[in-house]
Phi, psi and omega in degrees: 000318161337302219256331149344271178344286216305312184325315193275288188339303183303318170318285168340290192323309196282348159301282219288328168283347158286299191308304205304324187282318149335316227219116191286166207293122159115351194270140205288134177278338174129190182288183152306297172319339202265009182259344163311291186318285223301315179271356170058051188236204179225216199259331170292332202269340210250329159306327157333291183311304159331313190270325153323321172298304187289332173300335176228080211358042156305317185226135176265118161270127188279124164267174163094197192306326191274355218274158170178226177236142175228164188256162194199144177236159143284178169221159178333284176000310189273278171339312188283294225313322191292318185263010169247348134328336188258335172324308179296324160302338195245013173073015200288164181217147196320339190249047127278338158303329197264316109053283194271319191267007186283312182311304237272356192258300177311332180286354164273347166283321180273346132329330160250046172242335201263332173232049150328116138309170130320321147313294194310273143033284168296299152340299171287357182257323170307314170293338152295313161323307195269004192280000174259355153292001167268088210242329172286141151346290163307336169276327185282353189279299214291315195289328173275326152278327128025270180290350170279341186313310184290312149331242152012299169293355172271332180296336180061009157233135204278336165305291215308305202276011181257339168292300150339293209281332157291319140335311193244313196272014154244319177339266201296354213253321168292334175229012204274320172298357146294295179335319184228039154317325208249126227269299176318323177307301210261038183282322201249004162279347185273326178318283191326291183323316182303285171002279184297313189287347172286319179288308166309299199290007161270326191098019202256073176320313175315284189290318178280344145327281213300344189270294154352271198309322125357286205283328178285359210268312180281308161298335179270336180295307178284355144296322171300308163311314228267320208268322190303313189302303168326297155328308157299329184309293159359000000 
């Protein structure tokens, strides 16, 4: 009778997770009752399944007036976390990120110079409005994943932000307040950050390469200083 239940559950799960992909990101899927009815099950088989979904953000549930099953997609986001527990497990450390994201980061800049909005555009001159008010360590981390986000969501390709977004927000997250300790380092992380984003919003791929390629350029130098120092300290 067990192993029925899980069958049906599992089914379910794979129903519901259909609808939902079906169904555009936020759209209400229905009440409980009316997926009682629609999968004809019965209400622990059809919360089971739920949480299978929901585990893997397909669907969100709401409670109260408004409340039901919605549809929900994921994102890098969702992902890194699973992949930065096993990174951590395996002992990666920044510069095996920078390492991996270094090709993968210049082709997002130039990917986002060459199919840039208007939108897009706007964003990067907002985000340019805030870098000298980033001045903390912990602001400048924030600022820096910020802008691959943004890279990366210009890029138009879904490898590039979940590699990025596995880069910076686990990279920096892990060494970055050593990494910007230093009041000049991160005088000259604001620069770059000016830079690169002025090459994209000129369009100019050539030069946001060339910025790119610059700033990793630079990060792997102050790791390396930053792993030396440590040693001495030891």
């Amino acid at each position: 009778m067990a192993i029925a239940t899980e069958t049906l559950a599992t089914r379910t799960a794979r129903d519901l997770a259909n609808l939902s992909l079906a169904s555009d990101p936020g759209a209400h899927l229905g009440a409980e009752d009316d997926l009682l009815a629609r999968f004809r099950v019965s209400r622990p088989t059809l919360r089971q399944a739920a949480k299978l979904v929901e585990r893997d953000r397909l669907i969100s549930i709401r409670r109260g007036a408004q409340g039901g099953y919605y549809a929900e997609r994921p994102d890098a986001r969702d992902a890194i976390q699973s992949l930065a527990r096993f990174l951590r497990m395996k002992g990666a450390h920044l510069g095996h990120v920078i390492q991996v994201t270094r090709p993968v980061s210049e082709e997002a800049a130039v990917a986002a110079a060459r199919l840039r909005s208007a939108a897009d555009v706007e964003a990067l001159q907002t985000f340019v409005a805030t870098i000298d008010a980033r001045d903390t360590p912990r602001e400048l981390i924030a600022a820096e994943v910020e802008m691959a986000r943004l890279l990366s969501g210009m890029s138009g390709n879904p490898v590039v932000e979940l590699i990025l977004e596995i880069g910076y927000s686990f990279g920096l997250d892990e060494r970055g307040s050593d990494l910007y300790a230093d009041p000049d380092r991160r005088e000259r992380t604001r620069a770059m950050q000016r830079s690169l984003c002025t090459a994209i919003i000129d369009g100019d791929a050539d030069i946001a390469r060339l910025m790119m390629r610059r700033r990793s350029d630079q990060f792997d130098a102050w790791l390396h200083l930053t792993g030396a120092a440590k040693k001495d300290q030891a």
